[in-house]
Every structure is written in structure tokens, then in C-alpha cells.
C-alpha positions in Angstrom: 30.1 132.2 -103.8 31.6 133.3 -101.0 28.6 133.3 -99.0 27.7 129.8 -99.9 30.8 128.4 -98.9 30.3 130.2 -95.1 26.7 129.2 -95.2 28.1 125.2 -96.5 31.1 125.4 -93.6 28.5 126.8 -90.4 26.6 123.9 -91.7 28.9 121.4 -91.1 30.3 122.8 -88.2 26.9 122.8 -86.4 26.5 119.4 -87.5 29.4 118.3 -86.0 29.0 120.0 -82.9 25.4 118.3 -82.0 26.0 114.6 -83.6 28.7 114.4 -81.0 27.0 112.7 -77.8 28.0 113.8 -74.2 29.9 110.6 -72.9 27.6 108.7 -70.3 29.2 108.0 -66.6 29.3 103.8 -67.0 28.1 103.7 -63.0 26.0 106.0 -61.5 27.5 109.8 -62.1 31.3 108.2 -62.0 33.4 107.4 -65.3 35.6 104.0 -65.5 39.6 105.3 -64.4 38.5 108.0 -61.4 40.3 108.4 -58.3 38.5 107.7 -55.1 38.8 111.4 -54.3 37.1 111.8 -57.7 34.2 109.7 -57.0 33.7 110.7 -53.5 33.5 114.3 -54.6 29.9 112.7 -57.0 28.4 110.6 -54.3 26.1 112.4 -51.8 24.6 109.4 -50.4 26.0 108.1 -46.8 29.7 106.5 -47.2 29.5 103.5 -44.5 33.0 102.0 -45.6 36.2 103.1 -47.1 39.4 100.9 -48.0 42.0 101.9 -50.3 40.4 99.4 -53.0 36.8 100.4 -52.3 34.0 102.8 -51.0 30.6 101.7 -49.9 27.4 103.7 -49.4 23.8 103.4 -48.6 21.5 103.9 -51.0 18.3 101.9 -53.4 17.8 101.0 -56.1 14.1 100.2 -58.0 12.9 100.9 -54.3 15.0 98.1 -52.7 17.9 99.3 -50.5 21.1 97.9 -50.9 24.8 99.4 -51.0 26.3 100.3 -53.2 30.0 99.6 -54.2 33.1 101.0 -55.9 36.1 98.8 -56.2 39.3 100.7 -57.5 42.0 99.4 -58.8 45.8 101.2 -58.5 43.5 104.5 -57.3 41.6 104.0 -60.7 38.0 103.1 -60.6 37.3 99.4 -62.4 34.0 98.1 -60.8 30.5 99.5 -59.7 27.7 97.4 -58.1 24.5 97.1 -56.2 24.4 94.7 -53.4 20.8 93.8 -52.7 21.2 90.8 -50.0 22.4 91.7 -46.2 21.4 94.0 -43.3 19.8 96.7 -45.4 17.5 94.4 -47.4 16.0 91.9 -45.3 13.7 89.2 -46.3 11.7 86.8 -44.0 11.0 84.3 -46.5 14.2 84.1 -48.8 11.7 83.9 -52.0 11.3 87.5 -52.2 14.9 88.1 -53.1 14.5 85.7 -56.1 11.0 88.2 -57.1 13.9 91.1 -56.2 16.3 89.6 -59.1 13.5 89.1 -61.6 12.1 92.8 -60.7 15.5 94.2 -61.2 15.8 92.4 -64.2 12.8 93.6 -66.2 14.2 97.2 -65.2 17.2 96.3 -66.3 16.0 95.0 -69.9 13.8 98.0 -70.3 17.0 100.0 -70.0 19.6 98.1 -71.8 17.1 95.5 -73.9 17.6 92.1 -74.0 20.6 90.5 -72.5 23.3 88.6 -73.8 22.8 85.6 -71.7 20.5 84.4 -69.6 20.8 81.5 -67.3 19.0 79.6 -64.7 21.5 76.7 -63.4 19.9 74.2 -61.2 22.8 72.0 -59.5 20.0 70.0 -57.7 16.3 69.4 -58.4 15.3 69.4 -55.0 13.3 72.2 -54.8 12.6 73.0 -58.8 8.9 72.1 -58.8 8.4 74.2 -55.5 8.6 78.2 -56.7 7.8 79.1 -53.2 11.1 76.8 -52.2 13.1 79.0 -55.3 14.8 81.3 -52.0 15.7 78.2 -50.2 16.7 76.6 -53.4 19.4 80.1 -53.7 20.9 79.8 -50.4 21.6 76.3 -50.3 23.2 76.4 -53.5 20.9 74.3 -55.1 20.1 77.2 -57.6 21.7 80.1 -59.5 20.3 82.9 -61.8 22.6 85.4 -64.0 22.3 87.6 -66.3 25.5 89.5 -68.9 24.7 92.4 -70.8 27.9 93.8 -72.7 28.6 97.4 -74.2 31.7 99.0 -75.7 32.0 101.5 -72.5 30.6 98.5 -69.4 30.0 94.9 -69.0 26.8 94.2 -66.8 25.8 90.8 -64.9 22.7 90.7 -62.1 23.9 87.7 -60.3 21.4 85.4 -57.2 23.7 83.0 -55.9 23.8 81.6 -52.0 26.0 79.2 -49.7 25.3 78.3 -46.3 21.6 79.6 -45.7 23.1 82.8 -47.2 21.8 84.6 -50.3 23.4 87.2 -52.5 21.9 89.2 -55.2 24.3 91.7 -57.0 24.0 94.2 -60.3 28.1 95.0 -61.6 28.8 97.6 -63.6 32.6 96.3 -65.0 35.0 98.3 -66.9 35.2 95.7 -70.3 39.0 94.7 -69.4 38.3 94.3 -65.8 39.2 90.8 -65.8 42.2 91.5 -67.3 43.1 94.6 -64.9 42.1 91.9 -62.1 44.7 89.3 -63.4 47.3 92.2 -63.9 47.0 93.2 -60.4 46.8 89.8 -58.9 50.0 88.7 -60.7 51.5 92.3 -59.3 50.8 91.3 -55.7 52.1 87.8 -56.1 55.7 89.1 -57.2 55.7 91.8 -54.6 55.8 89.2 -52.2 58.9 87.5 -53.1 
């Protein structure tokens, strides 16, 4: 009897001990409420801009380069991301960032599945029946593409949007009350000025 109770407890005990997972960093190697130290001490890639809000490094992603972001907010790290658009991925013809987003996309799905929404927003038709025009189309404004992917632990969004001949194409990685940390913080700042 004795022995079967031992046997019964080692059981459960082992049980126990591998059904619990190992918690997941939500961006990269870093977990949502790190210090800047904290995260600085994970990232070995080149850090090419530091702020007390945010650190920025160089680095790629699905073989595009881009930079890659941490915003923190009260020293407590809120907001990952992947910038695609600038200086360290140029383009000639602005197309090739809208074949970036849809690339990044499908890698993005095959990871997390399907997304929660997908959009394609066209705020003028100019170009629509051009694909070759779609780049142009981006950084006039004429057209945006986003996608949200939501989790318990982070809040995903792939984002091509453009202004002024400019084009940007970002992946976030949000902590799931980031908008509400935002607001917190903004309201913070506005009474520390009175």
C-alpha cells in the first residue's frame, strides 16, 4: 500500500513537473516588464540608438534588414518591433516593400496561423488596377495593408503605410495593455506639466 501511494505521488509529481511549459520571451529573447539594462544584457546585435524610452539595433529579419526596436515604458519594457522601411532596407522601385509585407506575412501566419484581421484599405483607386503601381500607391497614401494577431502574452500587427513619397513597413510585438500603459503615461506627462 505504501508503495503504491509513492509510486501514485512520483507520478503526479513528474506529471506536473513536465506539463508545465517554459514561458516564451513575447519579443525576441526579452519578456514584457524588463529594464533596459535587462534587455541590453540579451541583445548582441549592434545598438545604433539609445533614449531613456527606447533602444534600437541592427539586425534582419526573413533575410530583410531592418532595426529593430524596444520602446520602454517607466524603465519597463512595453513594445518590440521590426522596422523594415529606411536606410537599411532600400528599395528602387517602392513595389518591393509591398512583396516585403506579403513575404513577412506568410512567415508570420506559418508561425502564429491565421490572423485576426486582415485589411487592405484603399483611400483612392488611382493606382488599384496597377500592382506594379501598389509601392507608389503605399507612399502616397493611397493605400494601406495591416494585419492583428492577438495572444494572452502579445498583440501582433505587420503594418505598410506611407505619406509624402515615404513608405513604412513595421511588425510590433505589444504587451496586451499597451494602449492602456500608453494612455496612463500620456495623462502622467500632461499633469506633470502643470
Amino acid at each position: 500500500m505504501k508503495k503504491s501511494i509513492i509510486v501514485i505521488l512520483m507520478v503526479l509529481f513528474s506529471t506536473m513537473i513536465f506539463s508545465q511549459e517554459e514561458k516564451k520571451p513575447e519579443f525576441r529573447k526579452a519578456f514584457f516588464g524588463m529594464t533596459q539594462a535587462e534587455v541590453k544584457k540579451l541583445e548582441s546585435d549592434k545598438l545604433v540608438h539609445e533614449t531613456k524610452e527606447l533602444l534600437f539595433y541592427e539586425d534582419s529579419l526573413f533575410g530583410i534588414n531592418c532595426n529593430v526596436g524596444y520602446f520602454f515604458m517607466k524603465d519597463k519594457f512595453a513594445k518590440g518591433g521590426y522596422y523594415f522601411s529606411g536606410p537599411r532596407n532600400p528599395h528602387s522601385n517602392k513595389t518591393d516593400f509591398v512583396r516585403d509585407y506579403e513575404n513577412i506575412k506568410a512567415k508570420v501566419v506559418e508561425k502564429y496561423g491565421k490572423p485576426k484581421a486582415d485589411k487592405t484599405i484603399w483611400k483612392n483607386d488611382l493606382y488599384k488596377d496597377d500592382p506594379s503601381e501598389w509601392g507608389m500607391a503605399v507612399s502616397v497614401g493611397h493605400l494601406v495593408k495591416y494585419c492583428t494577431w492577438e495572444r494572452p502574452e502579445v498583440v501582433m500587427s505587420l503594418e505598410i503605410f506611407g505619406d509624402n513619397y515615404k513608405i513604412n513597413l513595421k511588425l510590433d510585438y505589444m504587451h496586451p495593455d499597451f494602449d492602456k500603459m500608453k494612455e496612463a503615461a500620456d495623462k502622467e506627462k500632461e499633469e506633470e506639466k502643470f
